[in-house]
Structures are given as structure tokens and as C-alpha cells.
C-alpha positions in Angstrom: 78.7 111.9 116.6 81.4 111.5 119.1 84.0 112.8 116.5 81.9 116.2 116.2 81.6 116.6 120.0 85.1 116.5 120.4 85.8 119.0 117.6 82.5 121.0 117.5 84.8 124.2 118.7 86.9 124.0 115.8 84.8 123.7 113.1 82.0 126.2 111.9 80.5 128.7 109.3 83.1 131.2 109.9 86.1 128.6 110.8 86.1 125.5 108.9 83.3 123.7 107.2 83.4 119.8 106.8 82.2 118.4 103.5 81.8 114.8 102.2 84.9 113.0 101.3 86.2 109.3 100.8 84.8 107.2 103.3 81.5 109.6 104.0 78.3 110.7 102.0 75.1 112.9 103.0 74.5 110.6 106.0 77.5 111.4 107.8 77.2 115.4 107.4 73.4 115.2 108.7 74.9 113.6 111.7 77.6 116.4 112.4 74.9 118.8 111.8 72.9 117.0 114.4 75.2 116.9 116.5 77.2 119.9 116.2 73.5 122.1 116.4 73.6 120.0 120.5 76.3 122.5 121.3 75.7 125.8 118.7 72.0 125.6 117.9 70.6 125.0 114.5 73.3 125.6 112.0 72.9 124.3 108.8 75.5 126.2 106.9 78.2 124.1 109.7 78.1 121.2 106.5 77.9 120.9 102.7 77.1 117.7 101.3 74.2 117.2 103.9 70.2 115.6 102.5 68.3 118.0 100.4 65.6 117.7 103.4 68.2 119.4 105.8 69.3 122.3 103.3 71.5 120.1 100.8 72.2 121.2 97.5 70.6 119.7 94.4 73.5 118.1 92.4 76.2 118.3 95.1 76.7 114.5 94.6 77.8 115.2 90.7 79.2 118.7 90.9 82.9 117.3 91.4 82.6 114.7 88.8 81.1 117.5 87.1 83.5 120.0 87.4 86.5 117.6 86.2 84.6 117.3 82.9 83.8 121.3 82.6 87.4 121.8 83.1 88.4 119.4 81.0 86.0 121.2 78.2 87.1 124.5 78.5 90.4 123.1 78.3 89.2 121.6 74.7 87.7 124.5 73.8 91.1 126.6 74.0 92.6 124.0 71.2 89.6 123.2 69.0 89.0 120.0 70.2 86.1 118.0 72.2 86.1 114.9 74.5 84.0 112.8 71.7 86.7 110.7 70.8 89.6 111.3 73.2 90.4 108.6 75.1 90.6 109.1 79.3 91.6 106.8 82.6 90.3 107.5 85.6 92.2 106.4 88.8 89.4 106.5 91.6 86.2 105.2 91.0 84.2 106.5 94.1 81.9 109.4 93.3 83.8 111.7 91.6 85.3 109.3 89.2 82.2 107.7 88.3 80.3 111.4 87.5 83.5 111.6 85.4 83.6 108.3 83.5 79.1 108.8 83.1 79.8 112.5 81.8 82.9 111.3 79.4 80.9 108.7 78.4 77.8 110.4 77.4 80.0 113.0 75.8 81.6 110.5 73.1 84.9 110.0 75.1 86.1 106.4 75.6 87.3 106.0 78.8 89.8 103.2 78.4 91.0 102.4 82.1 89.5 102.9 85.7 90.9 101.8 89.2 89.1 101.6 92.6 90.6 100.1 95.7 89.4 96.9 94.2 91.8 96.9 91.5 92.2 98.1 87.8 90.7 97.3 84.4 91.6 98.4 81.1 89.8 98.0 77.4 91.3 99.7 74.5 88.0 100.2 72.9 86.6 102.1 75.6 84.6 100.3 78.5 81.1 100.6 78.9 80.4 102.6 81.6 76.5 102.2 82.2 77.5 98.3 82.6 80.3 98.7 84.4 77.9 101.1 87.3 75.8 98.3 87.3 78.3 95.7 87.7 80.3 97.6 90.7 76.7 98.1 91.9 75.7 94.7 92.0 79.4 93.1 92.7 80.9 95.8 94.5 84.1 95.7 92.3 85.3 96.7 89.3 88.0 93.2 88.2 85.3 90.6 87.8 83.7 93.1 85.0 83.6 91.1 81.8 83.7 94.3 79.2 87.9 94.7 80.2 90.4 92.9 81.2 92.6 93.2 84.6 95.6 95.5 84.9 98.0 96.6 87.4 96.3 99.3 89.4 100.0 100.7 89.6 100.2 100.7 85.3 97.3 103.2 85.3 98.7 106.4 85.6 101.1 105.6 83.5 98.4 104.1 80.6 98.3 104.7 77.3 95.7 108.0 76.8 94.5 111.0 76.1 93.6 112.4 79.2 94.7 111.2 83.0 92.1 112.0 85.6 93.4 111.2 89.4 90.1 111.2 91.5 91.9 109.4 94.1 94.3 110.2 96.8 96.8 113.3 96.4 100.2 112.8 95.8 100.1 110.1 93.3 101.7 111.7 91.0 105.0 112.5 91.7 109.2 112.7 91.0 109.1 108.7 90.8 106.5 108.3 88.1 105.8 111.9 86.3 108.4 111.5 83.7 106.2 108.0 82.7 103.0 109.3 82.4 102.0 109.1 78.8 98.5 111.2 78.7 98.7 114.6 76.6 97.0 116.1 79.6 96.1 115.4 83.5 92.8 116.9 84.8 93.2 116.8 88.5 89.8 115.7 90.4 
């Protein structure tokens, strides 16, 4: 709340509209709506990402993780192929990877590494995703999950696979470590 009051002039329908990111949800864009409606009145375009109740979107939560996987199948489509089969690792397991990795799995895709801030697993017969949600639900991790062992969380961008899907911070790929990478393609999130 203080945060908004001290930049409620800079942001706005017609300037700049904040929208969830690492580190905020739904919650936190209700409460710079709140607050930046103190100063503007009500103004419920100000956010995206805020509670259906206050003008959300239905499936804003999933339209990144979404999005990554649309791409990725238009992408296919071009060359004939489909994500059943093809193997993926996802770097970021927040929101956006986890719509990915559900969405992959569902889709026949084995995704065969993930990474969160926890660390990084790998299983080269594809990881079971639904247990795995339950798992990081329950635990709040992803390296004590039983179906994969632990990996370097550095070795995954560089991991044996099909597809490369960074859902974490920019810049990770770079001059240092592009020339490594071994996935056919890279679907940026």
C-alpha cells in the first residue's frame, strides 16, 4: 500500500499498468487498486491480474503458461510435428512454468527437467507432473521429490532436450552459455 502511494502518479490506465509478477499474485494487485482508487477514484483498469470479484479475468493465472505452450504449437505446426513425445525443461517453476509443465504434460510431452529457487530435478523418462504439484504443494520444494533425481540447477539450460523453456529471470541465456545449450528449440516464457 505504501509502495502505490508513493508511485500512484506514475502509474495508470493511460501510463503504465502494473501486473502480477515473481513475488506477487491477485492479492497484491487488489491492494494497489485499493489504494491507488484513495487518490484517482475507482479505477479498475489501473491492474491486471487482480480477483475476478474486482474485475479479474477468468484464466489470467494460466494464460502465460498458456501462451508458452500455444507458441510452442504453432511452432510444431509449421514442421509437422506435436509436443506428444518431445521432450521439454523448464527453468522456473512459479506460475508460469507450472501452466507449462501441466499443459506439456497433458499434451503427451515429457518434461524431463524443472528448476525453482529450490533447486533442480531431472528424470529422463519424463517426471510426473500432477505428483510433482502435489509434492511442491505439500513440501514447498521441488529436490526432495522422489519421481527424479537432483541436478545442478546451473546444468539445466544446458540439458539434454527437445525444447528449453526459461520461465525465470531474463538474461539467463547469454554469450557465456548459448553456444551449450543443447535443446532444438527455446520457447521464451
Amino acid at each position: 500500500r505504501v509502495f502505490t502511494q508513493k508511485i500512484h502518479d506514475l502509474i495508470g490506465v493511460q501510463r503504465d499498468v502494473p501486473a502480477p509478477d515473481m513475488g506477487t499474485n491477485a492479492q497484491t494487485m487488489a491492494w494497489i487498486l485499493d489504494e491507488y482508487s484513495k487518490f484517482h477514484g475507482h479505477s479498475p483498469a489501473v491492474v491486471t491480474g487482480k480477483p475476478i470479484d474486482l474485475g479479474g479475468s477468468l484464466g489470467r493465472e494460466a494464460a502465460t503458461g498458456l501462451g508458452v505452450i500455444f507458441a510452442t504449437e504453432a511452432l510444431f505446426a509449421e514442421y509437422g510435428m506435436s509436443i506428444s513425445g518431445m521432450t521439454f525443461a523448464i527453468q522456473g517453476f512459479g506460475n508460469v512454468g507450472t501452466w507449462a509443465a501441466k499443459s506439456i504434460y497433458d499434451r503427451g510431452g515429457k518434461v524431463v527437467a524443472v528448476s525453482d529457487i529450490s533447486g533442480a530435478i531431472t528424470n529422463p523418462n519424463g517426471i510426473d507432473i500432477p505428483a510433482l504439484l502435489k509434492h511442491k504443494e505439500s513440501n514447498g520444494n521441488l529436490t526432495e521429490f522422489s519421481g527424479a533425481d537432483a541436478m545442478d540447477p546451473n546444468d539445466l539450460l544446458v540439458h539434454e532436450c527437445d525444447v528449453l523453456i526459461p520461465c525465470a529471470l531474463g538474461g539467463v541465456l547469454n554469450k557465456e552459455n548459448a553456444a551449450d545449450v543443447k535443446a532444438k528449440y527455446i520457447i521464451e516464457a
